[in-house]
N, C-alpha and C positions, 0 to 999 in steps of 0.2 A: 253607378254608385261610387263614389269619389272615395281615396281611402280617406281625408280630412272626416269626408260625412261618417265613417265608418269607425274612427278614432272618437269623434263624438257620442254614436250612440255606446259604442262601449263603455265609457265614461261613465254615461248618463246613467246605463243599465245597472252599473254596480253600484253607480251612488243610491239607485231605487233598491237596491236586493239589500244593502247593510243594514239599514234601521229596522227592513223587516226579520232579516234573518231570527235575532233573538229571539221574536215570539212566537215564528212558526216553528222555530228547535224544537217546541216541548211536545210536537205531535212524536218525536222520535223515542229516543231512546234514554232521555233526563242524563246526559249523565254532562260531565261539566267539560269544559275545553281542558281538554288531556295535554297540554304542552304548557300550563301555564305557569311561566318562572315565578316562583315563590309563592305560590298558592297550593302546590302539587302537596304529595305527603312528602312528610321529612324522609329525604334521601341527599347522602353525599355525591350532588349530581352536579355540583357547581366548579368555576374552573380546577383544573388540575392541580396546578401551582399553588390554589388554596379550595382542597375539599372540603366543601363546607355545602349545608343545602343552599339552594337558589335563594329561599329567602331570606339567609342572611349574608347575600351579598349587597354591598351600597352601591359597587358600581353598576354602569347600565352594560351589559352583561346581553349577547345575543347566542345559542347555539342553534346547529345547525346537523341534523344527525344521518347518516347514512343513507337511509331510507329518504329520507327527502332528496337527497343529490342523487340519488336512484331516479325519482321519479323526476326531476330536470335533465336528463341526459344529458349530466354535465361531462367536459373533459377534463378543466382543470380549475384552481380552487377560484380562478378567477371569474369562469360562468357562475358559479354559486352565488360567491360574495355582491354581484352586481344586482341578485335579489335581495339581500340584508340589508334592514332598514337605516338610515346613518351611514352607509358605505357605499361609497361612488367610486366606478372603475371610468377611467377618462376615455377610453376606446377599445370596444369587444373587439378585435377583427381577428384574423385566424387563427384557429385554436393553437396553442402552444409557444407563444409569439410572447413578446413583452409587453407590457401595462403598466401604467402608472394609475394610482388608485389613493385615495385620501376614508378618514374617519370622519366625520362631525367639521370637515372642512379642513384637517390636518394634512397635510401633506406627507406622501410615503416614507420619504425621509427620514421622517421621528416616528416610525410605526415597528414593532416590533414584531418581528417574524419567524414564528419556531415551528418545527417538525420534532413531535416527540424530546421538546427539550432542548434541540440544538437550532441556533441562531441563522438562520437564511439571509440575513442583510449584506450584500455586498459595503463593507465601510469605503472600497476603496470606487466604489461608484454612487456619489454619494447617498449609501446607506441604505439600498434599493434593494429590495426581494422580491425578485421573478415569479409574482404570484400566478402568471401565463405559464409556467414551468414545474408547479405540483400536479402532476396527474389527481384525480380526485379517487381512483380506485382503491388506494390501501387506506382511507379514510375511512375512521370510526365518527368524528366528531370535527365538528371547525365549533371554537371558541372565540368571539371576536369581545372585546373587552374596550370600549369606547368610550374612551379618557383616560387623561396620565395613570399612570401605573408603575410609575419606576420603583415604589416601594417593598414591593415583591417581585418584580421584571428587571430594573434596571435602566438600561438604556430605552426608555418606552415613555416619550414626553406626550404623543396623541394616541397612545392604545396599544394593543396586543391581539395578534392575529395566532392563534395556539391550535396547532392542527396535532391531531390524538389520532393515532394511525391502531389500524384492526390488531386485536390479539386473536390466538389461535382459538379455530372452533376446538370448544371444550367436549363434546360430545360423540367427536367422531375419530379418526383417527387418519382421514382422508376427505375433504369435499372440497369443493374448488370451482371453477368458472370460465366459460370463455365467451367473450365481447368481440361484435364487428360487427362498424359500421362505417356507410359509406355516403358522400352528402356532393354537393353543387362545390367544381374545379379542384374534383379527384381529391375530396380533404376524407379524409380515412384517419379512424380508430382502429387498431386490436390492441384489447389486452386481454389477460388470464391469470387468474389468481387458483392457488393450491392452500391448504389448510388442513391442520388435525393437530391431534392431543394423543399422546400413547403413552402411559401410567403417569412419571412427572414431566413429561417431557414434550412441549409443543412447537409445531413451528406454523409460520405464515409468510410466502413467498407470491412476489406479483410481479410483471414486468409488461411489458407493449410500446406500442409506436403510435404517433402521429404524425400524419405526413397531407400535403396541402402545395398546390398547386399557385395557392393565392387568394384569399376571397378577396384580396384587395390588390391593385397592381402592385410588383413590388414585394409581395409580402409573404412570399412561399417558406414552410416549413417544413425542417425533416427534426423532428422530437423523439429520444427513444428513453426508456427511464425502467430502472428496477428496482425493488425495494425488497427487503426480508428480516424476520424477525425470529428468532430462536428464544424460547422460555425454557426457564423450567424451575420447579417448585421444591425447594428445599424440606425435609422435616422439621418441625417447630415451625412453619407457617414461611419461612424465607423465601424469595422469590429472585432468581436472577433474567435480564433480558439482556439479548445481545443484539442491535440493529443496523444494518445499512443500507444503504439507501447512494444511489446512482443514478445520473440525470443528463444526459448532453442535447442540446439543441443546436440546432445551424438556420435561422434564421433572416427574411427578408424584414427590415422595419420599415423599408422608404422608396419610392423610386418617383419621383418628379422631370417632365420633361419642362416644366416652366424655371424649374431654377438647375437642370441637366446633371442632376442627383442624384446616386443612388446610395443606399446604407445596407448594410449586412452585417452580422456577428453570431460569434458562436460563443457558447455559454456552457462551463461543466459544473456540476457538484457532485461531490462523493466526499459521507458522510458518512461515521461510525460512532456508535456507543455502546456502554457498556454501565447497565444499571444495577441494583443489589437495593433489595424491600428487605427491611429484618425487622422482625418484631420484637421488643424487649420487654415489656408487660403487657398486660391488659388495657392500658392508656397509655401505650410509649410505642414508637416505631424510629426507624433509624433509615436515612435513605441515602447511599453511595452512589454517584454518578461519575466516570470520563469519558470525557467526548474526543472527535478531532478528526480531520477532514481538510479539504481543501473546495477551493473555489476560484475558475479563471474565467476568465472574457476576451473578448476581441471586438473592437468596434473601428470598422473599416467604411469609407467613403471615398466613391468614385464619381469621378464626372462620365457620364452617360455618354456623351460623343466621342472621346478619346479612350476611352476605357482606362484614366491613369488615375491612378488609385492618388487620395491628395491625405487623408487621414487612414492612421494605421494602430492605435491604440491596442494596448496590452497589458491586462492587471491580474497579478497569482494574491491571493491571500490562501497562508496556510496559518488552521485555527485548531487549537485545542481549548480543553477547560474540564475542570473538576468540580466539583460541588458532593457538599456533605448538608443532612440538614436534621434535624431531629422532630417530632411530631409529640407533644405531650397533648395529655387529654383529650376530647372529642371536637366532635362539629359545633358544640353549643359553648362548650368551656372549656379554650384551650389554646394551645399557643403554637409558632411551627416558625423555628430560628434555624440561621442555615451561616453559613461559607461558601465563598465561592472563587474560583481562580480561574482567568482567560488569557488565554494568548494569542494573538492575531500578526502574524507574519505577511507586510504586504509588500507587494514589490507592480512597478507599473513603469511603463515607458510609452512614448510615441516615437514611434521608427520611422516619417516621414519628414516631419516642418521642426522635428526635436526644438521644437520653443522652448524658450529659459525657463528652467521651473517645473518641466512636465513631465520629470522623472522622479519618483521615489524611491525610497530600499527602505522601509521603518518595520519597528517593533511597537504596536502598541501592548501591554499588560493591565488587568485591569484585578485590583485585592477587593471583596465582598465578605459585606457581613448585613444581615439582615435579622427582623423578626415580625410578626404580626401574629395578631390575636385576636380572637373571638371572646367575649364574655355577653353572654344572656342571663337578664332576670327577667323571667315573664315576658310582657308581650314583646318587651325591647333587646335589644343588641346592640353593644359598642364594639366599634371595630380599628382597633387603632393599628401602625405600622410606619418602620420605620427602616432605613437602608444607607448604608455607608459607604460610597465606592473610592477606592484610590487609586484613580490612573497615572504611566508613569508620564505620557507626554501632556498631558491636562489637567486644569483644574479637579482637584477631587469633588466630589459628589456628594449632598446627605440629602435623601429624599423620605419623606414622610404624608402618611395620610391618615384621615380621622373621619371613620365615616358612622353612619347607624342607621337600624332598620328598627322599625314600629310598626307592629299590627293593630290594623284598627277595624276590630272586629274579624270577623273569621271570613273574611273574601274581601278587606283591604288591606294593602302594604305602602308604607309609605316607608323612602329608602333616600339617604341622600350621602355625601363626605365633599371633604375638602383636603387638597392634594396639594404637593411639591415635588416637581420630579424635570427629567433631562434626558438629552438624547444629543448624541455625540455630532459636533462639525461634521460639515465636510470635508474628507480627506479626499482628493481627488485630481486632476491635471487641473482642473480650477481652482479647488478648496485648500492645497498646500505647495509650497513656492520652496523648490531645494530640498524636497523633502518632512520640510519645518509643517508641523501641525498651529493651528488656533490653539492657545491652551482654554480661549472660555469655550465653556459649552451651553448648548441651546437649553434654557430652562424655561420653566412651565408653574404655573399656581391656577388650580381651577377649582372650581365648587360646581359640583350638579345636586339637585333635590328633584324629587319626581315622586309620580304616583302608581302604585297599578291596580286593577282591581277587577274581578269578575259577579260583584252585586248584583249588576245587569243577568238575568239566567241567560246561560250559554252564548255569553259575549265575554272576551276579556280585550280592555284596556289597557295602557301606558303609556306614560308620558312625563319628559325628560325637560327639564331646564339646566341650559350650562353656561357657562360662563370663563372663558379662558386667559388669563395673558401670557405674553410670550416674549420672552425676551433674548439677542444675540441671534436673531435668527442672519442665517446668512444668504444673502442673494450676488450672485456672481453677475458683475457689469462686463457684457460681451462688447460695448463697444470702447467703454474705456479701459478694458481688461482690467480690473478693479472687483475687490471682493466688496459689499456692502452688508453691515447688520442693522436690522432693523427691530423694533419692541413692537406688536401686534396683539390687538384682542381679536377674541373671538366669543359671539352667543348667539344663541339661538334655541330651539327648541326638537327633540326631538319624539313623535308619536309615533303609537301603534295599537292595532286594530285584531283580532281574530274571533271568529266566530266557530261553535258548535258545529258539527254534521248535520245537516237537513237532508235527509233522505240522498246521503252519498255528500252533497252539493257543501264546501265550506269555503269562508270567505278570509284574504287576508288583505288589510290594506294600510300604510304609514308613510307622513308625512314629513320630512325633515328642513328648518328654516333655518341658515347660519348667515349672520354677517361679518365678515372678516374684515378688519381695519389697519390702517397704519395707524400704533398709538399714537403716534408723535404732530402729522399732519391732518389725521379723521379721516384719508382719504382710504375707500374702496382698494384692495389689495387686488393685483394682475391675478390674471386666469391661473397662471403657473405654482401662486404658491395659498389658492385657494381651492375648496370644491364649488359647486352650483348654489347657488343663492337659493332655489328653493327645489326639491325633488319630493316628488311623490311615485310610491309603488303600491301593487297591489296583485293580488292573483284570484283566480274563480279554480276552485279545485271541484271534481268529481271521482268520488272512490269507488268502487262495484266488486267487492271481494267474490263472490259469486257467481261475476260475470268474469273475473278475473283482471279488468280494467279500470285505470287509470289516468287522469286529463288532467290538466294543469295548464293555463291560462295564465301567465304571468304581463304586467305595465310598468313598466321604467318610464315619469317623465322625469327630466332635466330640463333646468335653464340654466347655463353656466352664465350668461349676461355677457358676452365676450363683446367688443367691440372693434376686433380686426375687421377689417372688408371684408364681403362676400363669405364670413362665417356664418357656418348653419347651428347657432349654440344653442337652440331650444328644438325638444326632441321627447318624442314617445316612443318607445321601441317595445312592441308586444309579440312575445314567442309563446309558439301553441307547444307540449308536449305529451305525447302519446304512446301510455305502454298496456301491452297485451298478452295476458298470462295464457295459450293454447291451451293447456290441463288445468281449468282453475280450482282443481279439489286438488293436485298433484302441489308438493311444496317445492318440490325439483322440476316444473314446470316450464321447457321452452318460451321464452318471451321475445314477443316482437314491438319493436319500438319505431318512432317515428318522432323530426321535428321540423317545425318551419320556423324558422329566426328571423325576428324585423318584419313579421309578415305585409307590413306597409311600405316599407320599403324607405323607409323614413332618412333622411341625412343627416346625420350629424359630426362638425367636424369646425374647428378653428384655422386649419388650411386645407385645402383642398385634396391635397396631394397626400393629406394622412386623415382619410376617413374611419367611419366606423364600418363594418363590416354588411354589403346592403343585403337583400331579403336573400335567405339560401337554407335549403332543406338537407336532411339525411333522414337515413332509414337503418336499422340494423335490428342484429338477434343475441340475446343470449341463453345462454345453457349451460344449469348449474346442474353438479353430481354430486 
C-alpha cells in the first residue's frame, strides 16, 4: 500500500466522518462545541491586550490553550502554530532551530511577537522572531490575532502572535513536573517546571534542553531556556508580577555539498519585566509595566571543502520600554487608553567581506499613545481604536480601526472591521546603508467581515473574507545589491470547521485561499515574500478520560506553487500523537507519550539542501507532583 494511496483514503475518510459528525453528536451527551469563540458565555477570555469576551472581538482571533499543546507533544511554539488555521510555518525541521512562518500570507517580518508583553522581533534581522526558540512549556495560552493590529499592538501590519505564559498554581504551595523525551538522531527534550502560591505570595519556575543531532543534514541543535515568574497580591486587590525569561541556541540551519555550504548561528534572549495591576474603583483599574533585555545573533558561513569561514555576522540589540494604560468600564462598555515608551539599542557588523554599509551603531525610540473602545447596545458592538506613534529615525505612525460584532440570533455572530496600521523597515546589513534607516515605513489598510455560527447542533463554523493592500514593502535585489519597494494586495478567504465529541471521537478541519499580487504589474508575488496559495488542515481527535488516553491525528496540506526546479512545494505532512495516563483516576498520574512526524515521509522543500524534517518518531514520560 503506497503512502500516496494512504494520504488519499485519509482524506477521503474525514471528508466522509464531517457531514456526519453533527447528527450522530446527539447520541452523546447534547451539550454544544465547548471552544466556540463568541458563542461561549460571556467571559473576559479574549486577547490580553484587549479583555474583552470572544464575541466582541471583530478580529479573526485564534487561541490556543495549554492543554491542547499538551496533547500535540509540542517543543516549541512553532510545532503548535503550524496546526493554526491561517498560519503556515515554511519548514518544521529540528526542534529548536529557526523558521520562517507567515499569517493569511503576511510574511514574518510585519508579524508581531510577544511573550507576556515584551517584543521578540529581532529589528535588526529584519524583524524576525525565533518562533523555533519559545519552548512551549511555561505556556498558558498562544493568542494569534490575524490581520493588522497596530491600533492596539503597534508595530503589527499582518498580526499578532501573543504568548501568555503559566501563573502560579493557586492551590498549592508546591506542584511541578518533569518531561523527557527521546526521538530519531538522538533529538531529546527535558524540562521541568515547579509552581505554588503561599498566603500572597506565588512563584512559577521552568527550565530544560533541547538537543538534536540533525533531523536534517546540517541541522543539529543544542537549545537550553529558562523562564520564572514571581507574584504577589497586594491588599485592595493590587497585584504585582516580576518575569524573566532566558534563551540560547547554537544551531545548524544549512549544510549543502552542491553549492559546498555550510551556515550556523547562535542566538540569545534575556528578557525582564516588571508589572503592577491596581485597582481604582469598581469600573477603573490602572496597569504599570517596564521592560528590558537584550537580544544577540551570529550568522556564520563556511565553505564545506576548506573550512574558511567567508560570512561572519553580528547583531546586539539592547531594548527596554515602559507602558502605563488605564482600563475604565467593563467588557461591554468601556474604554482602555494607554502610553508607551521603547527603546532599541542596535549595533551589528560583519567581520569578514566588511562591505560598505554593513555596519550599524543606531538608536531607534519610539513615543505611544493609544485608545480603544468597546460600546454595546443589544445584539451589536462598535469597536473603534486608534494609535499614535513617534519614532525618532521614521516616519511617525497613526493607526486606527473600526470594527463590529452582530448577533444574529443566539448561535450566529457576524463580526467584521477595517484597519490602518504598520510595521517597521528593514533595518539590517541589507535594509540600512551607514547606518541610515528608510524613514517610510511599511503600511497596511484591510477589511475582513466573516461569519461564525454553531446553528448546525454540535458543529461550529467560521469563515473569514480579507482583503489587504500593502504598501513600501521592501524587497532587497541580491544581484544588483539594490533595496526595491513594492505596493501589494492580498485576499482570500479563510475557514474553519469543529465538531462536538462523539463517543470520545472530535473532528477539526480549515481551509485557507490567499492571492498575493504585485499592485502595480498584477503579477503573482515570489515564494519569499508570500505564504501558499492554497492550505488545508485538519485533525481526528480521540479522548478516553477513563481510559486515561489520548490521540490526535493532525494534516497539514500546502501548495506553496514554487517554480524553482526540482522543488517539492506541494505537500501533506500528517503527525500521529499519543498520550497515556498509567493512573487514570490519579490527577498526578505518570504519563506516557509517544509521536511519529511526517508519517509519510512526505518532501517538502524549494531546494534540496533545506528540507523539511522527513518521518521521525519520539517516545517520552511525564510525572507531575
Amino acid at each position: 500500500m503506497t503512502g500516496k494511496f494512504l494520504r488519499k483514503s485519509l482524506l477521503a475518510s474525514l471528508m466522509l466522518l464531517i457531514p456526519l459528525a453533527p447528527f450522530n453528536a446527539r447520541g452523546e451527551d447534547g451539550d454544544e462545541v465547548t471552544r466556540s469563540l463568541g458563542l461561549s458565555e460571556e467571559q473576559p477570555v479574549g486577547v490580553s491586550r484587549l479583555p474583552r469576551p470572544a464575541s466582541l472581538i471583530a478580529e479573526n482571533v485564534t487561541v490556543v490553550t495549554a492543554d491542547e499543546i499538551a496533547q500535540l507533544n509540542a517543543h516549541t511554539v512553532a510545532d503548535v502554530l503550524q496546526t493554526v488555521p491561517g498560519v503556515q510555518i515554511d519548514q518544521l525541521q529540528t526542534p529548536g532551530g529557526i523558521v520562517l512562518y507567515d499569517i493569511l500570507g503576511t510574511t514574518n517580518r510585519q508579524i508581531l511577537v510577544q511573550i507576556d508583553g515584551v517584543p521578540q522581533n529581532f529589528v535588526s534581522s529584519d524583524n524576525l522572531a525565533h518562533l523555533g526558540m519559545i519552548p512551549v512549556q511555561m505556556i498558558e495560552r498562544i493568542e494569534i490575532v490575524k490581520g493588522a493590529a497596530s491600533a492596539a499592538w503597534g508595530s503589527a501590519l499582518g498580526g499578532v502572535i501573543n504568548v501568555v505564559t503559566k501563573s502560579p498554581v493557586a492551590d498549592r504551595s508546591a506542584a511541578g513536573l518533569a518531561s523527557a523525551s527521546i526521538g530519531k538522531r538522538a533529538t531529546s527534550d527535558l524540562r521541568g517546571e515547579v509552581s505554588g502560591t503561599s498566603d500572597r505570595f506565588g512563584y512559577y519556575l521552568t527550565g530544560g534542553t533541547i538537543r538534536s543531532d540533525g533531523l536534517v543534514p546540517g541541522n543539529d541543535v543544542d537549545f537550553r531556556h529558562g523562564f520564572g515568574k514571581i507574584t504577589y497580591d497586594f491588599l485592595g486587590g493590587a497585584k504585582a508580577t516580576l518575569g524573566v525569561d532566558a534563551r540560547y541556541t547554537d544551531a545548524g540551519t544549512m549544510s549543502s555539498t552542491l553549492f559546498d555550504m555550510s551556515q550556523t548561528g547562535t542566538t540569545h534572549y534575556v528578557d525582564g519585566y516588571l508589572a503592577l495591576q491596581v485597582p481604582l474603583a469598581e469600573r477603573a483599574s490602572l496597569e504599570v509595566t517596564g521592560r528590558g533585555g537584550l537580544r544577540d545573533t551570529v550568522d556564520r558561513r563556511s565553505l564545506l571543502s576548506q573550512s574558511l569561514v567567508v560570512f561572519n555576522a553580528e547583531a546586539r540589540e539592547v531594548h527596554q520600554g515602559y507602558t502605563a494604560a488605564l482600563n475604565l468600564g467593563d467588557a461591554h462598555q468601556g474604554v482602555k487608553a494607554g502610553v508607551e515608551y521603547e527603546r532599541i539599542g542596535v549595533t551589528q557588523q560583519e567581520l569578514v567581506r566588511h562591505a560598505p554599509g554593513s555596519d550599524a551603531d543606531l538608536t531607534l525610540t519610539r513615543y505611544s499613545a493609544y485608545a480603544n473602545g468597546t460600546f454595546t447596545l443589544g445584539r451589536f458592538s462598535l469597536l473603534p481604536g486608534v494609535r499614535v506613534d513617534h519614532l525618532n529615525l521614521l516616519d511617525d505612525a497613526v493607526s486606527a480601526t473600526l470594527g463590529a460584532t452582530m448577533r444574529m440570533g443566539e448561535n450566529t455572530l457576524m463580526r467584521g472591521y477595517a484597519a490602518s496600521g504598520y510595521s517597521l523597515p528593514m533595518i539590517s546589513f541589507f535594509g540600512s546603508t551607514n547606518g541610515e534607516v528608510q524613514h517610510e515605513l511599511q503600511q497596511v489598510t484591510t477589511v475582513q467581515w466573516g461569519m461564525e455560527s454553531n446553528a448546525v447542533p454540535y458543529l461550529w463554523l467560521k469563515g473569514m473574507l480579507f482583503h489587504n493592500n500593502v504598501w513600501n514593502v521592501q524587497e532587497y535585489d541580491y544581484q544588483s545589491g539594490t533595496m526595491r519597494k513594492q505596493r501589494q494586495h492580498r485576499h482570500g478567504v479563510d475557514l474553519e470547521l469543529r465538531t462536538s465529541p462523539w463517543h470520545g471521537f472530535a473532528l477539526t478541519g480549515a481551509y485557507t485561499f490567499t492571492d498575493a499580487r504585485n499592485s502595480n504589474t498584477g503579477a503573482e508575488l515570489d515564494s519569499n515574500q508570500r505564504g501558499p496559495r492554497h492550505a488545508a488542515k485538519g485533525s481526528l481527535s480521540y479522548n478516553n478520560a477513563a481510559a486515561g488516553l489520548t490521540c490526535v491525528l493532525t494534516g497539514n496540506y500546502t501548495n506553496w506553487d514554487l517554480d524553482t526546479p526540482g522543488a517539492h512545494s506541494v505537500a501533506t505532512l500528517v503527525d500521529l500523537h499519543v498520550n497515556q495516563k498509567l493512573l487514570p483516576s490519579h490527577d498526578y498520574s505518570p504519563e506516557l507519550f509517544f509521536s511519529l512526524r511526517n508519517i509519510f515521509d512526505t518532501k517538502l522543500y524549494e531546494y534540496d539542501f533545506r528540507q523539511a524534517a522527513p518521518r521521525w518518531f519520539e517516545f517520552g514520560g511525564r510525572f507531575r507532583f
